[in-house]
N, C-alpha and C positions, 0 to 999 in steps of 0.2 A: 568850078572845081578842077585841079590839078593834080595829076600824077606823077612826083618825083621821086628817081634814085637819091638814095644816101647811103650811111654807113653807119654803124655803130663806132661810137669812137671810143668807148671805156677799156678798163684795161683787163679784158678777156681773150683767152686764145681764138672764139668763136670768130669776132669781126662779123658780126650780121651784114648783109643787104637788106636795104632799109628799104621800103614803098611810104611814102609821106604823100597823105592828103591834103593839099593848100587849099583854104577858101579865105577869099577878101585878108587875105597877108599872114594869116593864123593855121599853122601845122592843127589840122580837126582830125586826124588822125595816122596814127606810124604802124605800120605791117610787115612781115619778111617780103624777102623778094624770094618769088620760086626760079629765078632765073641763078640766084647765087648757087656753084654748084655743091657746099657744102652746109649753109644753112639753110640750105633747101625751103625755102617761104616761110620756117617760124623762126617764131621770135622768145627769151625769155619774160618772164612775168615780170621782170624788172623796165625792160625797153619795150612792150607789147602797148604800153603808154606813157611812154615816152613823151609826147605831148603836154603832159603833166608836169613833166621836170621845165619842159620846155616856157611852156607860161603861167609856173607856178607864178601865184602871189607873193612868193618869199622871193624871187630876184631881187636882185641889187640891180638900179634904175639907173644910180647915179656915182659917181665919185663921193667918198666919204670921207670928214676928218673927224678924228678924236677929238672927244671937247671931255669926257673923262677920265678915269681911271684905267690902265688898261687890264682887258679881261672884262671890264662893266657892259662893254657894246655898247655907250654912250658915245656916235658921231652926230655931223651935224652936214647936208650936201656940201658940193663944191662943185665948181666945174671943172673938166678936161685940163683946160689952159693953167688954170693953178694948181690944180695937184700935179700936172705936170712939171712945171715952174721949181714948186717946190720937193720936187723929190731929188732934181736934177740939183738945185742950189745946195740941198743937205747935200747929196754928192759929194759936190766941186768941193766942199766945206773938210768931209770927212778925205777925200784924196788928199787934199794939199796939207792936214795934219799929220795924217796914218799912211798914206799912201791907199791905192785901189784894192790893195788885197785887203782890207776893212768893210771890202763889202763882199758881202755871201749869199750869193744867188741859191733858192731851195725848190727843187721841182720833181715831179715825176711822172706817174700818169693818167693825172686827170683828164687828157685826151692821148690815145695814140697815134694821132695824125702826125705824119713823118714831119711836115711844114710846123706845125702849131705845137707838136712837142716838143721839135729844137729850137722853135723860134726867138728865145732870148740868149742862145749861146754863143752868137755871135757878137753882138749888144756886149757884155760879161768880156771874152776875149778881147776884145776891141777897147775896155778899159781898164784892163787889166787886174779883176776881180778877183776873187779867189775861186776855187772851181770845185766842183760838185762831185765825189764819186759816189752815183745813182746803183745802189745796191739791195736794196731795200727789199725785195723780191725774191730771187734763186739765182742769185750768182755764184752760188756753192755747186750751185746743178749745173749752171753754163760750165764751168771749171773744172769738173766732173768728165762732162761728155767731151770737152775739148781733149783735156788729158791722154782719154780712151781713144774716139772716136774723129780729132783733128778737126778740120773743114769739110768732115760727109755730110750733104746732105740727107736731110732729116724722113721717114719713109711720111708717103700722103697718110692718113689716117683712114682714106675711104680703104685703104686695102686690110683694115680689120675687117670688113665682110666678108672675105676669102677665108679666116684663120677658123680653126676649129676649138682654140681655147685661149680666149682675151683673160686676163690678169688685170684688174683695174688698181695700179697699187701707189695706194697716198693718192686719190682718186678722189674728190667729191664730186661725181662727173655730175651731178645733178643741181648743183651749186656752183659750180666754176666750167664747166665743158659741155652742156648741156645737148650741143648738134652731135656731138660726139654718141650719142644713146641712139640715133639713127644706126650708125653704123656698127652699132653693139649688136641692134635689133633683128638687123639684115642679116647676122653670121648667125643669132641666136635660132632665129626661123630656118635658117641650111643645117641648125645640128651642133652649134657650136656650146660650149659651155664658157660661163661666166666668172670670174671669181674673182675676189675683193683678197687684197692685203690692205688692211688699215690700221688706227689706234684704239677706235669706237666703232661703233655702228650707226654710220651712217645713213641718209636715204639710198644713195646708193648700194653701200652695202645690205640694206634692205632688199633689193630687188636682184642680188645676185643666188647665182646656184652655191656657192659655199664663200664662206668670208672666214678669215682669219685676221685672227686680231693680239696685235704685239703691243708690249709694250717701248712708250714714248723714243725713240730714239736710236733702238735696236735693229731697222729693216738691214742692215751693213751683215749681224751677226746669223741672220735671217737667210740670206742671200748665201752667205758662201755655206752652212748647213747644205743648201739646197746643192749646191755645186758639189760640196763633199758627195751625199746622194748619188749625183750624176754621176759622176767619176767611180766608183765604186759598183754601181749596179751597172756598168756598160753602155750609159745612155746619151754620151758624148759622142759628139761624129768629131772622129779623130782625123777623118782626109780633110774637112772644112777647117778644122785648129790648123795644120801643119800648114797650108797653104794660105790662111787669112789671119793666124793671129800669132801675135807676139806675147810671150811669156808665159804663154798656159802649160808648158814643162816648169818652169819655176814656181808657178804657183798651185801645181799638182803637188811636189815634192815639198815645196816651204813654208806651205800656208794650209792648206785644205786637211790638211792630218790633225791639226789642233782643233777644226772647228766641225764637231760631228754632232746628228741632232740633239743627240745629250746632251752637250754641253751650249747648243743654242736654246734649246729648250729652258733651261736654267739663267739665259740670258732674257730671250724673248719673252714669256710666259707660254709658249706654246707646247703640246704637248711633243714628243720625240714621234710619236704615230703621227700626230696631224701634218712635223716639217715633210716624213719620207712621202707622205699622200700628194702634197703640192707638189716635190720633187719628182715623184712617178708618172704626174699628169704631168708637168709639163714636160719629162724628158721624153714620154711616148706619143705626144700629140703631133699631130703631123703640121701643123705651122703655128706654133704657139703666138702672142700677138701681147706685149707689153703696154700698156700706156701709163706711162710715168705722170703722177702729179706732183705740189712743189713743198708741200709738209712733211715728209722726210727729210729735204735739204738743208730744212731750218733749223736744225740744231748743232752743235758745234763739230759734227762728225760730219756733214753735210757734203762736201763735195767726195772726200773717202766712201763712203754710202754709193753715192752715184759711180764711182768707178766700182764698184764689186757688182751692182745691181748689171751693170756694162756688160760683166762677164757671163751675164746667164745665156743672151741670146747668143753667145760668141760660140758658148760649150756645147751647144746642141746644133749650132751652122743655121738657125732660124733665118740669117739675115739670106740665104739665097731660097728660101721657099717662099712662094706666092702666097701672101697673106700673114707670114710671119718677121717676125722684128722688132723692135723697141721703140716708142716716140718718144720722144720727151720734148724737145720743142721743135716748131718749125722758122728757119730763118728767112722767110717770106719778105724782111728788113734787105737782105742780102742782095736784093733784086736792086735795089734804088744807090747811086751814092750818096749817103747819109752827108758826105763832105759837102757838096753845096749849100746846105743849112749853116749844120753846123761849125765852117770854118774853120777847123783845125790849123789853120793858117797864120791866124788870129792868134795863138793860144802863148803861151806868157808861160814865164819856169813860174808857178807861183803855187800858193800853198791849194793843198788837196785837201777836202773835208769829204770823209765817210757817212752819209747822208743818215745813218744806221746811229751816227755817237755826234748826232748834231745836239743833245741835251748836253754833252761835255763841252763841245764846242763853242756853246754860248754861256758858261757859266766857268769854265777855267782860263787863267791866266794864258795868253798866248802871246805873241808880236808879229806881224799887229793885230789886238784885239779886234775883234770883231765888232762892227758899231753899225752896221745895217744891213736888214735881212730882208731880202726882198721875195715870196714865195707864188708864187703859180702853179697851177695843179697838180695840187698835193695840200695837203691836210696836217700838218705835222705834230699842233696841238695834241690830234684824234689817235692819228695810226705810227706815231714816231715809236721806238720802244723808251721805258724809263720816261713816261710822262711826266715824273715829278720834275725831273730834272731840268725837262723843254719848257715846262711851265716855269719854274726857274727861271730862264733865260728868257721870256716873251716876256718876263713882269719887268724888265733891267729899263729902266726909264731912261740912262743913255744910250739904250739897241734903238735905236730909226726902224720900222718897221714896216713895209709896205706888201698888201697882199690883192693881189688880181684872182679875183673869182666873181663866178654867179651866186652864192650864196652867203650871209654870214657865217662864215663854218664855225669852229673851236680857233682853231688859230686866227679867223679876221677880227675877234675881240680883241686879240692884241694889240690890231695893228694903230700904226698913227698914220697911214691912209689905206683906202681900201679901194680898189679899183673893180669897176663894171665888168666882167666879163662875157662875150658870148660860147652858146651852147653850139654843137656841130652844125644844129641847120640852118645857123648864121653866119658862118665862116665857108670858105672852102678849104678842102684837105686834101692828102692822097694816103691810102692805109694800105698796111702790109700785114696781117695778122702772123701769131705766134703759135698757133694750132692747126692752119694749113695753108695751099698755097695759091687762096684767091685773093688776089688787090684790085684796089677798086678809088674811083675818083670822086670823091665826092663834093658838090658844090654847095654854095650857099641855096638853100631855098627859102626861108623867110628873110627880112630885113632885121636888122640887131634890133634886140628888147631894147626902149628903154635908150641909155646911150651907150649900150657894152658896147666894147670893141674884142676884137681875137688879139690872141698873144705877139702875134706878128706884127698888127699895127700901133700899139704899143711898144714893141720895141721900137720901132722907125719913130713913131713922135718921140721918145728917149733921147734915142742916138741924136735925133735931129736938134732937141734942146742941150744935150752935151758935148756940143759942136763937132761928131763924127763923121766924117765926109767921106765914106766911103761911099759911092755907087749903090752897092750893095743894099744898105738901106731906104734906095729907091725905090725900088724893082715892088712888083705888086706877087699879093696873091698865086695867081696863074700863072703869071710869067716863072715863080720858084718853084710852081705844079708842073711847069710845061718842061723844064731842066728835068726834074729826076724823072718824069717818062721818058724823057732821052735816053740819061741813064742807062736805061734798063739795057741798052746796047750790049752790057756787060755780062748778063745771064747765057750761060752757057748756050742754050738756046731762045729763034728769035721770039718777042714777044707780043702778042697783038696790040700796038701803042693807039690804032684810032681808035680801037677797042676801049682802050684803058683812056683816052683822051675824052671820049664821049659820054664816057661815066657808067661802061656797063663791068660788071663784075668779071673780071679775067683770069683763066687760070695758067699760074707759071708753067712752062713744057718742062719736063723733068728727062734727063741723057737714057736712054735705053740702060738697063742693068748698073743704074746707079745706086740702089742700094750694096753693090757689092764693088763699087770705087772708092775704096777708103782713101779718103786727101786729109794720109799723117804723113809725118817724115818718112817713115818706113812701108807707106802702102800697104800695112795691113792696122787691126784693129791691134791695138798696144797697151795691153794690157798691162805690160813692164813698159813703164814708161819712163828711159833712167833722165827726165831732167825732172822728175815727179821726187817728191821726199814725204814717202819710202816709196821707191823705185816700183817695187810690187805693194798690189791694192790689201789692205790689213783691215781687220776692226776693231776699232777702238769706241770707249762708253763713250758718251755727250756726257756736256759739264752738269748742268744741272743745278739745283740751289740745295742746301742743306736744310729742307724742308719734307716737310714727312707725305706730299701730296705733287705730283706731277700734273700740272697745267697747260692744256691745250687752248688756245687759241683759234677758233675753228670757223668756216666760211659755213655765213647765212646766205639761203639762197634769192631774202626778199632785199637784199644789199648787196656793194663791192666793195669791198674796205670801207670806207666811210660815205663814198658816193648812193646817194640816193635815200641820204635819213632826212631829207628836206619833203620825202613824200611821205606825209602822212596815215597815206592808208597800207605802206608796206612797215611801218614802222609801228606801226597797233601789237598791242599781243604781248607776246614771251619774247621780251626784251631784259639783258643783262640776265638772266638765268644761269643756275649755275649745276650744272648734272652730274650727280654723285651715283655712285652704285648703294641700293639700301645696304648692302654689310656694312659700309664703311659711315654711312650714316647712323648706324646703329651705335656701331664702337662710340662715336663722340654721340652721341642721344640727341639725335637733331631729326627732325621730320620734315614730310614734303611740306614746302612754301613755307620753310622757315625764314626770314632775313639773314643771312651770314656774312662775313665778312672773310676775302682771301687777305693773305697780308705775306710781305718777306721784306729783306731788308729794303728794297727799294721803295714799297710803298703798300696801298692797302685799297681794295677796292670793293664796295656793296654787292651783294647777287640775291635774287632769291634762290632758295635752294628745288632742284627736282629730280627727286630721287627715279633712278634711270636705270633697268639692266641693262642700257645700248653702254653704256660704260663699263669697263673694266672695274674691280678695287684698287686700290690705291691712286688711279688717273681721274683727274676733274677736265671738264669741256664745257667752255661758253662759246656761243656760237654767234658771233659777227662781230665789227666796230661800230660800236656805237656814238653819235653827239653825246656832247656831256651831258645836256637839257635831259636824256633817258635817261644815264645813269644813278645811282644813287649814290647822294652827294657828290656828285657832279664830276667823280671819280671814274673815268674809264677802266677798261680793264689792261691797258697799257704802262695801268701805276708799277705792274706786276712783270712786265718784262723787262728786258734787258738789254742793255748794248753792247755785249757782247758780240764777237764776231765768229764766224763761220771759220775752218780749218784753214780754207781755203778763199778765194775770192771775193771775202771784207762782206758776206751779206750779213744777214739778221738772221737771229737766233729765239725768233718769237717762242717758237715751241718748245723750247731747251728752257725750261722754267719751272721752279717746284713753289709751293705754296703752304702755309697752316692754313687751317680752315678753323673760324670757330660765331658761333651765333652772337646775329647783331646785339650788341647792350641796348 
């Protein structure tokens, strides 16, 4: 029996340190590492068996081809050597007709491994493909915090056990952030209080001291109430604004007079008592302590939200008290150059696809069409929005389709081949997590299932079959590990590389009094920001659908988006559920565990219904992404969202979705 470091490679801010059991070549079991110093030895319920994804029975063994209809999941094996042969000959076929921008590479983060998740973007540049903008996520929030906040580094999250009043807002810290409850816990036991800004009531919000709960899309009109508040009872430190921030005379005078609790109250659903209570606590608490989560960004208001949410810790000078200040991500990324991967060198003027309107993408007229879609970790069938539409496009019997994964997902029925892939603790990686600032090396420690290969060597058998001669596709594994810990040369300060070479968990050194080096144009935080349109942060409604029920979209803690419905025992239960408040269940005369159907102009998807007071009235919440195989008629809950885009930064608008509701016929 053996003891090896790993990593979680999914796409959560946490980045676990892994302890993996090896006996006779089989992971018999995965545990935290108590050495990591932010996951401190546990693990979620999703990776605590880990092992299970790892040598499920439902892996993919072998290369696959289509011998049916697609969507059937009627393949038939192949080998390496010819699905390779023939992905490259479709290729050469579709270049010399269409030219290379005909093919459309689709990925995201099925692994966060710096090496394994750029690993085909150089592959793509090198043949001149069409190219990807990966938005999928919060790039309303990244867009947001840049605006305000420039290139400052992001505050550690261990310094919420110093604050005396954390805000968990758009939060499911117990589904999505989970190490993060350590350090809620540690400030909760020194005297701190807790409190939840959300849309429902979550677990988290369960376990908070007071929770406020807005309606869908409103935290913008939320935020500056609160601000009016401060501004008005005196509770702004006026020496920290004159000396660190830009524009908060402008937006005393031009903004903050229209938006008083009354009139957010009438926005939010909150009462006018409960905005000034939030505002009182935090403008008198002695280092207040933010942690942003990414379901506010997702609506069409999204990155505008984020810059107003910017200005709370700004107006009270949080950012220089021990324990106080705003997270919202960490760029833990930032430490490595992402350029040896991904080759930016490589890159071709050619056409850009919004990973978010990839259903338009394959089903509208373009030049040149799109004629083969090649997808790696990512799920697009499942988690794209407007699934009717992506299904749409994956049925087009001239789209070439080829998909590299470990499981049959929703989208590998499409494909017309399907490629082997291995899980983390078959590849090597190097990760940088988005919640704090440990990275860690992680190696192979079993041999690949089966015949998967990692994304990397897959690209190098490509390139090498599509006669690419660059070097670059030579190079192994470690040798592209051993570059970006060089890299790291670049971080401000230096970083322990044999550390980080030997595979133990390292934490970035962060500049003395960097939470108060703001790296914008103007060195301080820019609240007016004049290359922003509108210059000062405003609030505006989200679009929403002309439907009489507001639909959330909301993270299951026993899943990641679609990763991890391959395990059967976290996917038992209250699956596709659909949680209404009883008022609103009354009005249309539907009961608990009725069948219902949501529907809007995009499409229509099955739930059972469960009548909920964790829900507002008028707002409905299903909780996770589902495989189709759950759903009812086979219909995700993706039929219902949108592709629409964000104000700002091209992301998704999952939550910006209204719905009828009415019982199954």
């Amino acid at each position: 029996m053996e003891i090896l470091r790993s990593v979680c490679p999914y796409d959560c801010p946490d980045c676990c340190g892994l302890l993996v059991e090896v006996e006779d070549g089989l992971a018999r079991k995965v545990k935290g590492d108590p050495a990591h110093s932010f996951t401190r030895g546990t693990l979620c319920p999703k990776m605590a068996h880990y092992e299970r994804t790892v040598h499920s029975p439902r892996r993919l063994l072998t290369p696959l081809k289509r011998t049916g209809k697609k969507g059937a999941g009627e393949f038939r094996p192949i080998s390496w050597r010819d699905a390779v042969q023939e992905i490259a000959a479709r290729w050469q076929e579709i270049i010399a007709q269409y030219g290379a921008e005909a093919i459309q590479p689709y990925s995201y983060a099925g692994t966060m491994g710096l090496l394994q998740h750029d690993a085909y973007h150089a592959l793509f540049r090198a043949l001149g493909a069409a190219e990807l903008d990966r938005t999928i996520c919060s790039p309303a929030k990244r867009h947001g915090w840049n605006s305000v906040m420039g290139a400052t580094l992001a505050i550690r999250p261990q310094e919420a056990q110093q604050s005396d009043l954390i805000i968990l807002w758009s939060l499911s810290m117990l589904a999505t952030d989970i190490h993060f409850a350590h350090d809620v816990q540690v400030a909760k036991k020194r005297g701190a209080k807790i409190w939840c800004v959300d849309t429902y009531e979550t677990a988290t919000a369960r376990q908070a001291d007071r929770a406020f709960f807005v309606r869908p899309g409103t935290d913008g009109a939320l935020a500056l109430a609160l601000l009016h508040v401060l501004e008005t009872e005196g509770l702004t430190d006026e020496t920290f604004l004159a000396a660190h921030v830009q524009g908060w005379q402008e937006l005393k005078k031009d903004v903050l007079p229209r938006h008083t609790p009354e009139s957010a109250a009438a926005v939010t659903g909150l009462s006018p008592a409960a905005i000034r209570e939030l505002a009182l606590a935090y403008g008198k608490a002695r280092a207040p302590f933010i942690r942003l989560g990414s379901g506010f960004s997702r609506y069409t208001n999204g990155a505008m939200t984020t810059r107003l949410l910017l200005a709370l810790p700004a107006a009270v000078g949080a950012w220089k008290k021990p324990g106080g200040g705003l997270l919202s991500s960490v760029p833990g990324s930032r430490a490595f150059s992402k350029n040896i991967v991904q080759r930016p060198d490589l890159r071709k003027n050619v056409r850009l696809v919004n990973m978010c309107e990839i259903g338009n993408a394959l089903t509208s007229a373009s030049e040149p069409p799109i004629k083969s879609l090649f997808v790696y970790s990512s799920n697009p069938a499942c988690t794209a929005p407007d699934q009717k539409k992506v299904t749409e496009g994956l049925l087009r019997d001239d789209l070439f389709t080829v998909v590299h994964e470990r499981f049959l997902t929703d989208t590998a029925l499409y494909a017309d081949i399907v490629l082997p892939a291995t899980t983390s603790l078959e590849h090597s990686d190097i990760y940088a997590a988005y919640g704090h600032y440990t990275i860690q090396r992680g190696e192979a420690v079993i041999l690949p299932i089966g015949e998967s290969k990692p994304n990397w060597a897959v690209a190098c058998l490509l390139a090498d079959a599509l006669g690419l001669d660059d070097p670059f596709f030579k190079k192994s594994e470690d040798e592209l590990i051993d570059e970006l810990i060089a890299s790291t040369d670049a971080w401000p300060l230096p970083v322990d590389k044999a550390a980080l070479a030997a595979g133990l968990p390292v934490d970035l050194p962060l500049p003395e009094n960097y939470k108060l080096d703001f790296k914008t144009p103007s060195g301080k935080i820019e609240l007016l920001n004049p290359k922003e349109e509108p210059p000062l942060p405003d609030y505006f409604p989200a679009h929403g659908d002309d439907e009489p029920f507001q639909f959330i979209s909301a993270p299951d803690a026993r899943i990641l988006d679609s990763s991890f419905n391959e395990r059967e025992e976290l996917s038992r239960g209250k699956v596709m559920e659909l949680l209404m408040h009883p008022d609103d269940a009354e009005k249309l005369g539907l009961a608990d565990g009725d069948p219902v159907v949501c529907s809007n102009e995009r499409g229509a998807a099955g739930f059972t219904l469960a009548l909920s007071r964790r829900v507002r009235p008028g707002t409905l919440v299903s909780e996770g992404v589902w495989w189709r195989a759950y759903c009812k008629g086979r219909c995700g809950l993706n039929m219902l969202t949108s592709q629409r885009l964000t104000d700002k930064g091209g992301g998704s608008t999952f939550y910006d979705v209204n719905v009828r509701v009415e019982r199954e016929s």
